[in-house]
mmCIF file as Biopython writes it, N, C-alpha, C and O atoms, coordinates in Angstrom:
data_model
#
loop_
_atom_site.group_PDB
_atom_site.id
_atom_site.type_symbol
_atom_site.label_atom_id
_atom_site.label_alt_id
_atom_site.label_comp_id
_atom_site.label_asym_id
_atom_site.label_entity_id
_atom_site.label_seq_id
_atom_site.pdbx_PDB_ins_code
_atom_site.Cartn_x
_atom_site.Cartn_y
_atom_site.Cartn_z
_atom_site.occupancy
_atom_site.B_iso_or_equiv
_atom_site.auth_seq_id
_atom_site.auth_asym_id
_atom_site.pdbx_PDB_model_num
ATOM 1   N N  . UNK A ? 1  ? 76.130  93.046 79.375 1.0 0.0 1  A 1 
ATOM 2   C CA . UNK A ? 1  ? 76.783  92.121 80.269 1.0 0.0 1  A 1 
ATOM 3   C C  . UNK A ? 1  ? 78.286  92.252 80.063 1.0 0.0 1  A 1 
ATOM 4   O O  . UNK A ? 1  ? 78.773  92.035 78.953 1.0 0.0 1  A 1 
ATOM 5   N N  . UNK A ? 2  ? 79.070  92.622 81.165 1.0 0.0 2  A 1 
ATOM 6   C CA . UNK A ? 2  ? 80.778  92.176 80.837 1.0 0.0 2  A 1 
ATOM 7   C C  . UNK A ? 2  ? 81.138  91.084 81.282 1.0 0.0 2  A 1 
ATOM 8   O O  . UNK A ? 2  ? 80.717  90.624 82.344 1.0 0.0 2  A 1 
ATOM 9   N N  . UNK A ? 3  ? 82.207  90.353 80.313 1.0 0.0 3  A 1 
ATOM 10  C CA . UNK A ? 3  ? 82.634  89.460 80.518 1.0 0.0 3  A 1 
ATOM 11  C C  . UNK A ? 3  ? 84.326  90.309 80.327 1.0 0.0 3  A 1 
ATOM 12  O O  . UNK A ? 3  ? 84.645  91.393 79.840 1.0 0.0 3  A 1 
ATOM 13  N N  . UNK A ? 4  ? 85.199  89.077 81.043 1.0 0.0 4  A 1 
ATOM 14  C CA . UNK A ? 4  ? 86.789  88.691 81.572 1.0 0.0 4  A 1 
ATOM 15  C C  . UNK A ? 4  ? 86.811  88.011 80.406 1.0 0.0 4  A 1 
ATOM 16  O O  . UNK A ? 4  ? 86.388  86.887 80.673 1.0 0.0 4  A 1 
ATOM 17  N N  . UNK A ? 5  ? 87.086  88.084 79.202 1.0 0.0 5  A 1 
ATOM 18  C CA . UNK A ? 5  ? 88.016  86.897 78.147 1.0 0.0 5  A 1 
ATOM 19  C C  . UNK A ? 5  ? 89.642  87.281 77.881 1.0 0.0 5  A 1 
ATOM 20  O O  . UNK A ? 5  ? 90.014  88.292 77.285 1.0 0.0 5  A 1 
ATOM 21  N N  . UNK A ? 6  ? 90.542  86.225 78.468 1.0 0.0 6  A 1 
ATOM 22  C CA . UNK A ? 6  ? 91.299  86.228 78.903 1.0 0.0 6  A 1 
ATOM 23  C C  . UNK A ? 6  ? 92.104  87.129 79.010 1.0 0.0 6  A 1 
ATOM 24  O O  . UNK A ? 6  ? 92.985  87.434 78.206 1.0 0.0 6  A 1 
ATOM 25  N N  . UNK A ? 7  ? 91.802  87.710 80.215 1.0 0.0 7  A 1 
ATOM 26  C CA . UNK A ? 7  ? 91.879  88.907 80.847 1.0 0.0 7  A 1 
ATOM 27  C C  . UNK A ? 7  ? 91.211  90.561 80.665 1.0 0.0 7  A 1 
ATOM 28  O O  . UNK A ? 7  ? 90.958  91.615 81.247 1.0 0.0 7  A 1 
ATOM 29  N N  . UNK A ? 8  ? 91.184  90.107 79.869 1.0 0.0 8  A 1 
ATOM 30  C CA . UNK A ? 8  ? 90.295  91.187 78.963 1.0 0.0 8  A 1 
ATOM 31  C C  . UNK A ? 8  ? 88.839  91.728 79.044 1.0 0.0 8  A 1 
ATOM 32  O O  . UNK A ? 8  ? 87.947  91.122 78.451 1.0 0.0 8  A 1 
ATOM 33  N N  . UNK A ? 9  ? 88.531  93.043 79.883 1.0 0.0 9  A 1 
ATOM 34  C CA . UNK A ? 9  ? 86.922  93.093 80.097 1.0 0.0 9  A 1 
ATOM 35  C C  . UNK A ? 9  ? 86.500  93.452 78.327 1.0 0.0 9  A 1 
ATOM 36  O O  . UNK A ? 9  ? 87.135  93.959 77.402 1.0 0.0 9  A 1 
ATOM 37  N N  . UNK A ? 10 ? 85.167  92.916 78.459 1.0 0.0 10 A 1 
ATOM 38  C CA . UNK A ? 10 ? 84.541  93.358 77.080 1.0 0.0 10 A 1 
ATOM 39  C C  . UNK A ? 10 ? 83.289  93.478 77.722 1.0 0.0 10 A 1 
ATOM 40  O O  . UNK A ? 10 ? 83.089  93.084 78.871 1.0 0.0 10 A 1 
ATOM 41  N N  . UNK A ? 11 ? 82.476  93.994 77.031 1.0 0.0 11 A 1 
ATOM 42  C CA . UNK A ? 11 ? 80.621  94.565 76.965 1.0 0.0 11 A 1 
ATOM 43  C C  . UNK A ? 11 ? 80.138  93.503 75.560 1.0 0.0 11 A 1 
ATOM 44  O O  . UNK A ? 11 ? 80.530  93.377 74.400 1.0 0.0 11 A 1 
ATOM 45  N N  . UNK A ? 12 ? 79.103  92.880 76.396 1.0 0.0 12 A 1 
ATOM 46  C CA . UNK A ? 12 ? 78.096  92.390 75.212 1.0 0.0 12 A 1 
ATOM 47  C C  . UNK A ? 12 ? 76.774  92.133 75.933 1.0 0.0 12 A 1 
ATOM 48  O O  . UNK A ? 12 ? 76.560  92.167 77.144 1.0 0.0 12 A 1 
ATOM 49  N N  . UNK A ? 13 ? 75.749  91.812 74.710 1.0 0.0 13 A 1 
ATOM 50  C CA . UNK A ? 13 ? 74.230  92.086 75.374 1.0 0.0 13 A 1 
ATOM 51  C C  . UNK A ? 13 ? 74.398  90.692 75.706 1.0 0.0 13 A 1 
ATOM 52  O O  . UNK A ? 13 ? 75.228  89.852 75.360 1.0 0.0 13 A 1 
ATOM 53  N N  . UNK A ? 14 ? 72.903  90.652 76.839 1.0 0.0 14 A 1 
ATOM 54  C CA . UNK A ? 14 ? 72.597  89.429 77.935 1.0 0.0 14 A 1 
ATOM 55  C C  . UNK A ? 14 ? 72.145  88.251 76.618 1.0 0.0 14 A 1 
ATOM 56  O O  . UNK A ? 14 ? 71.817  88.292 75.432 1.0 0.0 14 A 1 
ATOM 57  N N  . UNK A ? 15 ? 72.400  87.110 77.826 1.0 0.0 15 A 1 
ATOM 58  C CA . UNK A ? 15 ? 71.677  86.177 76.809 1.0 0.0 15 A 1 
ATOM 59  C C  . UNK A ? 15 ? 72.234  85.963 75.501 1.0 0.0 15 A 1 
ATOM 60  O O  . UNK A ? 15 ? 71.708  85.965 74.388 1.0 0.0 15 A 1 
ATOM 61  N N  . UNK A ? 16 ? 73.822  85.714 76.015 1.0 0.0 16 A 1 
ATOM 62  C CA . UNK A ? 16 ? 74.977  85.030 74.762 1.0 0.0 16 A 1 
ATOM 63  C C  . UNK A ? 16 ? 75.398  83.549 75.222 1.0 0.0 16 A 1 
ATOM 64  O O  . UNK A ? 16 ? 75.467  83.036 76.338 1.0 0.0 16 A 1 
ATOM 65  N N  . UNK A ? 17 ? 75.596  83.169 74.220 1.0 0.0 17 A 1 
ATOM 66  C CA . UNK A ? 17 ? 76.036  81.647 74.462 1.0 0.0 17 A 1 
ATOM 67  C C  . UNK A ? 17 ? 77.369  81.770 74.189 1.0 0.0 17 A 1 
ATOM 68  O O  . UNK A ? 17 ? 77.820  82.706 73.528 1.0 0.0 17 A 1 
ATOM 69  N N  . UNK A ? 18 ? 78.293  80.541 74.836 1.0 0.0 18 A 1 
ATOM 70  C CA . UNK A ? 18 ? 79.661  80.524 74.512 1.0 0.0 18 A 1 
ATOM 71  C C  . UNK A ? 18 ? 79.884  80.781 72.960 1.0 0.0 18 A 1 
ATOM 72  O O  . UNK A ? 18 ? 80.361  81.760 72.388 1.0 0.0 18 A 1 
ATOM 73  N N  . UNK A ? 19 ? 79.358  79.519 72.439 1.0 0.0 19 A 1 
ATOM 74  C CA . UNK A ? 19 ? 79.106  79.598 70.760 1.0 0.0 19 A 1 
ATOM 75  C C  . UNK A ? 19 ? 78.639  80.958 69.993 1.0 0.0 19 A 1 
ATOM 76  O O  . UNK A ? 19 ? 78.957  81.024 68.806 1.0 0.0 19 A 1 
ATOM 77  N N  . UNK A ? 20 ? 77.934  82.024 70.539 1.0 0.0 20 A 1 
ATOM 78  C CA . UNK A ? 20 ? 78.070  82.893 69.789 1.0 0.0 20 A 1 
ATOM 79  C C  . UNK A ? 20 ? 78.888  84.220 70.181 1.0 0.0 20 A 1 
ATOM 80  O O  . UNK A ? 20 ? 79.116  85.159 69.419 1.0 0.0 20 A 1 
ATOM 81  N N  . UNK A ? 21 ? 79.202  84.130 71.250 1.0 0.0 21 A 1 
ATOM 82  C CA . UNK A ? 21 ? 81.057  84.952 71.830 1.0 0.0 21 A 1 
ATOM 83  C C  . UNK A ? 21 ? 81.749  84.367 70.804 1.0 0.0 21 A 1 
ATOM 84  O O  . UNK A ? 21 ? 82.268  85.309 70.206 1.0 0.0 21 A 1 
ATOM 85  N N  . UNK A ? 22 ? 81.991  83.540 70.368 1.0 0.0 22 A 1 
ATOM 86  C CA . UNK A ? 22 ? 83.537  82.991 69.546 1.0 0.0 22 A 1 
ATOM 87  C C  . UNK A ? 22 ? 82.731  83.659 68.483 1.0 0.0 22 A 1 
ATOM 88  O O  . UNK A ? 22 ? 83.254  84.703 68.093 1.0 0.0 22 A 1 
ATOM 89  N N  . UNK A ? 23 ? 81.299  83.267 67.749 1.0 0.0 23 A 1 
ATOM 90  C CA . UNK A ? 23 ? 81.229  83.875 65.968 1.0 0.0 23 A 1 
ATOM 91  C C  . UNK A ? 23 ? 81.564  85.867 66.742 1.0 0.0 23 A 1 
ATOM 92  O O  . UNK A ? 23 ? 82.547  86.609 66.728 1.0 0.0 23 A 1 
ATOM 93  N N  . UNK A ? 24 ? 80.726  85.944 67.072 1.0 0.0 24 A 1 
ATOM 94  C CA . UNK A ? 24 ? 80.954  87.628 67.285 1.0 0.0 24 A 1 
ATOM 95  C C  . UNK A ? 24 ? 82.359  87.939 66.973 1.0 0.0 24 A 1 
ATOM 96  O O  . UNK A ? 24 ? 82.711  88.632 66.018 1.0 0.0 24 A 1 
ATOM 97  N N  . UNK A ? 25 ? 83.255  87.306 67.956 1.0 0.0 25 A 1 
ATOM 98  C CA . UNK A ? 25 ? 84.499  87.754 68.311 1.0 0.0 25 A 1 
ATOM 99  C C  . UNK A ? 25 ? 85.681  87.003 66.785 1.0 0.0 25 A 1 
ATOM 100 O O  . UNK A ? 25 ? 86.868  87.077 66.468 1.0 0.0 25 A 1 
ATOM 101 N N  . UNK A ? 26 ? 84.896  86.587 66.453 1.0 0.0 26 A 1 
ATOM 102 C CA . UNK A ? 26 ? 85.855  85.945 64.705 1.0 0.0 26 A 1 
ATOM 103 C C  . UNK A ? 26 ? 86.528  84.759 65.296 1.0 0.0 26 A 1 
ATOM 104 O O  . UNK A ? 26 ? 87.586  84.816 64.669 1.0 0.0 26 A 1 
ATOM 105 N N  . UNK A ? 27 ? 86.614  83.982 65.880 1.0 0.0 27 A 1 
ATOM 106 C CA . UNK A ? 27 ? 86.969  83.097 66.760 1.0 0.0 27 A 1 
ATOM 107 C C  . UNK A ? 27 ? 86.811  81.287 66.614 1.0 0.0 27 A 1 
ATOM 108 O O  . UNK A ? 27 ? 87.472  80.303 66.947 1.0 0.0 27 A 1 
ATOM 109 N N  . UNK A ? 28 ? 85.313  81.615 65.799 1.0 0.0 28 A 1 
ATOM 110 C CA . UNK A ? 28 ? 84.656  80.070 65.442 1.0 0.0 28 A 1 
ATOM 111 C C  . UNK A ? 28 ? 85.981  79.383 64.385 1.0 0.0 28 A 1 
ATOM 112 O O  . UNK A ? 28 ? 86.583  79.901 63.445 1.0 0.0 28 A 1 
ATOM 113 N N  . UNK A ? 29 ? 86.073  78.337 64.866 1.0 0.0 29 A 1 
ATOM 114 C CA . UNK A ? 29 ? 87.030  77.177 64.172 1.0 0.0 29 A 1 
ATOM 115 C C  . UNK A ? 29 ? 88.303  77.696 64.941 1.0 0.0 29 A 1 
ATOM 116 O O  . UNK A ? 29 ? 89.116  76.813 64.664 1.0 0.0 29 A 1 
ATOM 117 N N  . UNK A ? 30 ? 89.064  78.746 65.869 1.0 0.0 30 A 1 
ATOM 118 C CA . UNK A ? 30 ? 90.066  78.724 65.878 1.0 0.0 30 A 1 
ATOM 119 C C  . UNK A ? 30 ? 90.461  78.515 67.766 1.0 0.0 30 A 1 
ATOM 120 O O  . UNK A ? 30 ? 91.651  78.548 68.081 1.0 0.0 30 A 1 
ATOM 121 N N  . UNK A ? 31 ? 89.701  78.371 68.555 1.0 0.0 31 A 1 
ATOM 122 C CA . UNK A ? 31 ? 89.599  78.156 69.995 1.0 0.0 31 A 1 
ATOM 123 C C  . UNK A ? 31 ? 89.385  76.648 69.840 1.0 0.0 31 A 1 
ATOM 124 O O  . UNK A ? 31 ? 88.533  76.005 69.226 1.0 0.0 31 A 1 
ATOM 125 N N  . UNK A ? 32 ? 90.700  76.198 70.786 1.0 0.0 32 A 1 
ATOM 126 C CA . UNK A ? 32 ? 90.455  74.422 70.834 1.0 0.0 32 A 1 
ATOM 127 C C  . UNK A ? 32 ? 89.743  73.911 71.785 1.0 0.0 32 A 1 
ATOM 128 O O  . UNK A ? 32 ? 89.043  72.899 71.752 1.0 0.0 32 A 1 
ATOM 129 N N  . UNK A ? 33 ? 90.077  75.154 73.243 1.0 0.0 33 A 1 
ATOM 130 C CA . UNK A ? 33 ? 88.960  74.791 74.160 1.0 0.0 33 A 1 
ATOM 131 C C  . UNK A ? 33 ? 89.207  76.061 74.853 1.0 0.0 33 A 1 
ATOM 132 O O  . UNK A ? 33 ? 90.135  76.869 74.830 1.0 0.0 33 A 1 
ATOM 133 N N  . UNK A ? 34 ? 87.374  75.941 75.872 1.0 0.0 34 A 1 
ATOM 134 C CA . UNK A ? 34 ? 87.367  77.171 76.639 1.0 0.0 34 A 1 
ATOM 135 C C  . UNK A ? 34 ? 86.955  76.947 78.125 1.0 0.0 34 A 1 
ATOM 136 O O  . UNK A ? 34 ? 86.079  76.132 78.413 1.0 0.0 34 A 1 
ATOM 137 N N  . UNK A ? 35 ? 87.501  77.571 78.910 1.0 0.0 35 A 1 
ATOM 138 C CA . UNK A ? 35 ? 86.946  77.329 80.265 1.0 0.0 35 A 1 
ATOM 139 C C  . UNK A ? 35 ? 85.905  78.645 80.718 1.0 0.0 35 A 1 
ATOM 140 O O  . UNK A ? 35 ? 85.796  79.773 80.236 1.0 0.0 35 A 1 
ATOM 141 N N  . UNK A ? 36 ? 85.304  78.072 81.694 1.0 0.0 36 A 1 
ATOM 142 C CA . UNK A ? 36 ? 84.108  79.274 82.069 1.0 0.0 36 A 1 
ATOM 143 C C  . UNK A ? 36 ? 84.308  79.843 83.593 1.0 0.0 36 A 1 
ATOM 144 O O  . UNK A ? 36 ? 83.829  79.016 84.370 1.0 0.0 36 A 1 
ATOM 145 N N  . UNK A ? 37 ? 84.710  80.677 84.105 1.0 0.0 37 A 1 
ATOM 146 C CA . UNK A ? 37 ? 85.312  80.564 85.780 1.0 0.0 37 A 1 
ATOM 147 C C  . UNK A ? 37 ? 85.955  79.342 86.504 1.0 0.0 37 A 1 
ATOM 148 O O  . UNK A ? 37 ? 85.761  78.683 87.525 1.0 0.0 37 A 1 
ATOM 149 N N  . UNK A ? 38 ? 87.004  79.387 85.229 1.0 0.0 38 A 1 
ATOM 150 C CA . UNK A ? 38 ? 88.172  78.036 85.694 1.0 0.0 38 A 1 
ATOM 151 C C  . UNK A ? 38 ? 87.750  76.435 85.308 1.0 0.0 38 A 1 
ATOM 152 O O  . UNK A ? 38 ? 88.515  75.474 85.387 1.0 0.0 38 A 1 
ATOM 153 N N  . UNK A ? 39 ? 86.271  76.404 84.851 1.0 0.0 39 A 1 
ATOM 154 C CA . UNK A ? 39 ? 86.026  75.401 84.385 1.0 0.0 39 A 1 
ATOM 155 C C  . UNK A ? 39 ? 85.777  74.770 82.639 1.0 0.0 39 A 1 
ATOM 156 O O  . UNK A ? 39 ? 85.193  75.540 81.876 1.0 0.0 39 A 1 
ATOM 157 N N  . UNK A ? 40 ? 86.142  73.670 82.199 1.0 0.0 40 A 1 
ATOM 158 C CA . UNK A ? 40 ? 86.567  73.790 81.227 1.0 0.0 40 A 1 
ATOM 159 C C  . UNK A ? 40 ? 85.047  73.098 80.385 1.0 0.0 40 A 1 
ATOM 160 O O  . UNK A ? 40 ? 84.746  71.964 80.757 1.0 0.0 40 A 1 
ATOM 161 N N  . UNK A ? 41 ? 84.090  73.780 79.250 1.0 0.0 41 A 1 
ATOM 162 C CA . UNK A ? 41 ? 83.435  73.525 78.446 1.0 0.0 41 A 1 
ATOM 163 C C  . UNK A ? 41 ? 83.484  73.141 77.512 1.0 0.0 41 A 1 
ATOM 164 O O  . UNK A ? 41 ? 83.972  73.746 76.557 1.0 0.0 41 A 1 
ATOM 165 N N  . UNK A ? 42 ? 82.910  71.800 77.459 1.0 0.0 42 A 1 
ATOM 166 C CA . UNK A ? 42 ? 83.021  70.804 76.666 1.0 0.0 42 A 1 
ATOM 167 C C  . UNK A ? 42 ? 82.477  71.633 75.072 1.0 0.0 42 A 1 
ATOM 168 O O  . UNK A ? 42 ? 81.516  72.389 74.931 1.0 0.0 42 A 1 
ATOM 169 N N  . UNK A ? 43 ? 83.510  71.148 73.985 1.0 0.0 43 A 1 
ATOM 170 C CA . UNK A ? 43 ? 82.728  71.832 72.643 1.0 0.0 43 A 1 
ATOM 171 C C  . UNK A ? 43 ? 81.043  71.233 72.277 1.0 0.0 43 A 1 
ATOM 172 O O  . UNK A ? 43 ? 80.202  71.902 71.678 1.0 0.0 43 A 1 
ATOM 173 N N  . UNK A ? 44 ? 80.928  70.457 72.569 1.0 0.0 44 A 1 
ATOM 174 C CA . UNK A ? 44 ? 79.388  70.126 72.430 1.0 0.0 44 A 1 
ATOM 175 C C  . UNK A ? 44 ? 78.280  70.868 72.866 1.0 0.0 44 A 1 
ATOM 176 O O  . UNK A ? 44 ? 77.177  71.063 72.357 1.0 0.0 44 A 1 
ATOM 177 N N  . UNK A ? 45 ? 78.862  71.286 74.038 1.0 0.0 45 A 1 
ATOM 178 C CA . UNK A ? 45 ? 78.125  72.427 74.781 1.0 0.0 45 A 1 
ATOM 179 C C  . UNK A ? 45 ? 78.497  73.611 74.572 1.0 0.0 45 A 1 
ATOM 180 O O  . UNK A ? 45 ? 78.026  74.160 75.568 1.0 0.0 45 A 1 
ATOM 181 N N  . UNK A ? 46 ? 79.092  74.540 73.894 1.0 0.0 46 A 1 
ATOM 182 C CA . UNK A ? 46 ? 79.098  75.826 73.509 1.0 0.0 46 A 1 
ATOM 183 C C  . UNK A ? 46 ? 77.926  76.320 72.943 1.0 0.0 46 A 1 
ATOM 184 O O  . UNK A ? 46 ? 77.344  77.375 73.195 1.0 0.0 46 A 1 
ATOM 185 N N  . UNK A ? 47 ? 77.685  75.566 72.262 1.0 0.0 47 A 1 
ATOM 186 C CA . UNK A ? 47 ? 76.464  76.704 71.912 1.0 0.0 47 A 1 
ATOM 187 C C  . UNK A ? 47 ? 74.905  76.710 72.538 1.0 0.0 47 A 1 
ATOM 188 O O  . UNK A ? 47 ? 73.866  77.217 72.115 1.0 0.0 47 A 1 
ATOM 189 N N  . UNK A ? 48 ? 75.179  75.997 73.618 1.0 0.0 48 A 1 
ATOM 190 C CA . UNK A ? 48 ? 73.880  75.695 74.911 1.0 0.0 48 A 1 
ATOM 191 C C  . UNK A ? 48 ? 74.591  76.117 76.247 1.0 0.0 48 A 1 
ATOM 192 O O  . UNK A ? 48 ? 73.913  75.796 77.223 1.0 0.0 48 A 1 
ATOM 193 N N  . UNK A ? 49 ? 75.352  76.525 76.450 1.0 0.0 49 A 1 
ATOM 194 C CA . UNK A ? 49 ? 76.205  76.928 77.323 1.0 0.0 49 A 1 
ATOM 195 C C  . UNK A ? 49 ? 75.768  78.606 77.590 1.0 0.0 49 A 1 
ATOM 196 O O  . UNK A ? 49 ? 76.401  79.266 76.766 1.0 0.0 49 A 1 
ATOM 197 N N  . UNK A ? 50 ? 74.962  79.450 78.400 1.0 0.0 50 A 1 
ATOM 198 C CA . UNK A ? 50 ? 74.764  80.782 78.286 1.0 0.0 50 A 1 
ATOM 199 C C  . UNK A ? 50 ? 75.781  81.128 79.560 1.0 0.0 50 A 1 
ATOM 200 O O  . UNK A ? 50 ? 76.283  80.371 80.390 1.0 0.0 50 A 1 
ATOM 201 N N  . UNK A ? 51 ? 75.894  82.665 79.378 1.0 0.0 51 A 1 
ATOM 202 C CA . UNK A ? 51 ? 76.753  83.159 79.762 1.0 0.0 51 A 1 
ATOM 203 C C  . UNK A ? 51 ? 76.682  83.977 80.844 1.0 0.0 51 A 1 
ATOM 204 O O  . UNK A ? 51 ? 76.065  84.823 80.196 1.0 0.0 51 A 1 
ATOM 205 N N  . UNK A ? 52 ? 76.739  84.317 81.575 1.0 0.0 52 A 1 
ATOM 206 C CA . UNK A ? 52 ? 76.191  85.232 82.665 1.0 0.0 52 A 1 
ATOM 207 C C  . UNK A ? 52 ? 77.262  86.712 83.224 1.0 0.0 52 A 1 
ATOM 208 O O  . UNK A ? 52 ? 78.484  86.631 83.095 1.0 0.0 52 A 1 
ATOM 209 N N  . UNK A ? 53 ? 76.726  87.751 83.716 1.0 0.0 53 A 1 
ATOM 210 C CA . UNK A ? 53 ? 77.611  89.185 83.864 1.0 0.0 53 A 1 
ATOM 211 C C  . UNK A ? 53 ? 78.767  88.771 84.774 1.0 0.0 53 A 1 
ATOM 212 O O  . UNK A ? 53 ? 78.685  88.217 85.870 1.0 0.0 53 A 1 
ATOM 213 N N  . UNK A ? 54 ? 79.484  89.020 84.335 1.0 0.0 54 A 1 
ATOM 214 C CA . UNK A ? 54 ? 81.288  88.638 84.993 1.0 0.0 54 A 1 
ATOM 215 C C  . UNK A ? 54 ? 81.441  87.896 84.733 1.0 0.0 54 A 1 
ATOM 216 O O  . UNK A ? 54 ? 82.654  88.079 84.834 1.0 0.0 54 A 1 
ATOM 217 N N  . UNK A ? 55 ? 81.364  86.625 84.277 1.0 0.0 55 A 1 
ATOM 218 C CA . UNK A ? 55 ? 82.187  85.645 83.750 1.0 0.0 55 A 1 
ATOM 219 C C  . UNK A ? 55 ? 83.412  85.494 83.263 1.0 0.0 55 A 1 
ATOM 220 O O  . UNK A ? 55 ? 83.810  86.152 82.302 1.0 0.0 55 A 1 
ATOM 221 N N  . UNK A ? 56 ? 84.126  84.619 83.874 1.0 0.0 56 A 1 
ATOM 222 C CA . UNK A ? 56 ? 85.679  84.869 83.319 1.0 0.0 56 A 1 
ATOM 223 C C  . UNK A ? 56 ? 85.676  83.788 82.167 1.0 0.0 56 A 1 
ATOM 224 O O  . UNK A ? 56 ? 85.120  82.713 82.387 1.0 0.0 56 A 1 
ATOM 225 N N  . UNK A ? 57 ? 86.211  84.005 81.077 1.0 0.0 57 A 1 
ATOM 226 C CA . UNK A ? 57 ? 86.472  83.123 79.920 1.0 0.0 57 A 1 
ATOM 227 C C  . UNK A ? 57 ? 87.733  83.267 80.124 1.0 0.0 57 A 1 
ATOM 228 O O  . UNK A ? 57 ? 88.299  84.230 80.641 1.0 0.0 57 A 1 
ATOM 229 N N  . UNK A ? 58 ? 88.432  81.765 79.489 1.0 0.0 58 A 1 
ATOM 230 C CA . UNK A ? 58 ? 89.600  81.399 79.189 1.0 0.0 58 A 1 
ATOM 231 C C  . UNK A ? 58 ? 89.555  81.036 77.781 1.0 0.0 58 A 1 
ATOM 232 O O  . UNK A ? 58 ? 88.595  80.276 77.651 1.0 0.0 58 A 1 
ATOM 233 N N  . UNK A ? 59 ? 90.204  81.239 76.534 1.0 0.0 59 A 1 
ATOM 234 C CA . UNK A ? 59 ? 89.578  80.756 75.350 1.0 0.0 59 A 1 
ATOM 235 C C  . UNK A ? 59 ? 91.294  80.082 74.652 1.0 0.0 59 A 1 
ATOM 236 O O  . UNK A ? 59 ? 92.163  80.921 74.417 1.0 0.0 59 A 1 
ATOM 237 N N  . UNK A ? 60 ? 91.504  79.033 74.469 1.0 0.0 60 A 1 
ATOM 238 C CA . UNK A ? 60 ? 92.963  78.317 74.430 1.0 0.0 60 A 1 
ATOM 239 C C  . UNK A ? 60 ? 92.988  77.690 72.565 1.0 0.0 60 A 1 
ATOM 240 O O  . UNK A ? 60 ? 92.308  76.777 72.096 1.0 0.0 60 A 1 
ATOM 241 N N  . UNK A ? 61 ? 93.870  78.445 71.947 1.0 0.0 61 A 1 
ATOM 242 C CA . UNK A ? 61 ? 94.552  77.439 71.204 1.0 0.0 61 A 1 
ATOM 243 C C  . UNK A ? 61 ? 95.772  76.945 71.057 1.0 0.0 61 A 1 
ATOM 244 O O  . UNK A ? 61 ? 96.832  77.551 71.216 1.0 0.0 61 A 1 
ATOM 245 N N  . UNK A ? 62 ? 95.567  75.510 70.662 1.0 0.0 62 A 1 
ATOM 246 C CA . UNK A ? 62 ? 96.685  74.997 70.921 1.0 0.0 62 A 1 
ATOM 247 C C  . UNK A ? 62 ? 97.601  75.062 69.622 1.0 0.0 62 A 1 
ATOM 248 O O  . UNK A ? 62 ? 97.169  74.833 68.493 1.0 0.0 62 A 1 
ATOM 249 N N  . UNK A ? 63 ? 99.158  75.464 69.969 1.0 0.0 63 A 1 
ATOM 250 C CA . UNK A ? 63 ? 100.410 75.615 69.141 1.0 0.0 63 A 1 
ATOM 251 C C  . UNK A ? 63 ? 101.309 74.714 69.143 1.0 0.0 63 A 1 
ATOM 252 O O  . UNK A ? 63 ? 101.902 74.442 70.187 1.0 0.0 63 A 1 
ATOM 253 N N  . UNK A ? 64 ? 101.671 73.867 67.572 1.0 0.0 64 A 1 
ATOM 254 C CA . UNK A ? 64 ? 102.548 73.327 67.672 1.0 0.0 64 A 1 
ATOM 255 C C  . UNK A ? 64 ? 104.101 74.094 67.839 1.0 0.0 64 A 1 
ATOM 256 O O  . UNK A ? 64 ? 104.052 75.244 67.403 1.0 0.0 64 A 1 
ATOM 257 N N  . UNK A ? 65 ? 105.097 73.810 68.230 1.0 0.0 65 A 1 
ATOM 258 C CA . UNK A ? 65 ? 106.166 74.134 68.526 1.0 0.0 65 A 1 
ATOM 259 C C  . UNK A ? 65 ? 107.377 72.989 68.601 1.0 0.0 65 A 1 
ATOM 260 O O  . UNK A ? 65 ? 107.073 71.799 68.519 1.0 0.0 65 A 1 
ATOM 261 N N  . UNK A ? 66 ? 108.327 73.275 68.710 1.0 0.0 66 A 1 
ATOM 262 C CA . UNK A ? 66 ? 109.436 72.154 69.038 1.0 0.0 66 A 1 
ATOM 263 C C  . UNK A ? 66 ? 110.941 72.890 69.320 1.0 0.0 66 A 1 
ATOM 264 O O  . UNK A ? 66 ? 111.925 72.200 69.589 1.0 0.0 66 A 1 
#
């Protein structure tokens, strides 16, 4: 299956959950939130959340700055 993570095509097998895109990708604990074709997934639901071929991910952490 390819997925769009932010911007980025990648290849992974069918039948991934949001929650295990982030462990694969080294990611778990460091994404504050993610959207799924512009829509934004609640963390409760990542790891019941499956994924389907083309999907665009947005995967956001947030930076303090000043």
């Amino acid at each position: 299956m390819k997925l769009i993570i932010n911007g980025e095509s990648r290849e992974f097998e069918n039948d991934k959950t949001l929650q295990s895109i982030l462990n694969e990708l080294s990611l778990d604990g460091k994404v504050m939130a993610a959207a799924v074709n512009m829509e934004i997934v609640k963390q409760n639901d990542w790891s019941t959340h499956v994924l389907k071929d083309n999907d665009k991910l947005e995967l956001l952490d947030f930076v303090a700055g000043g």
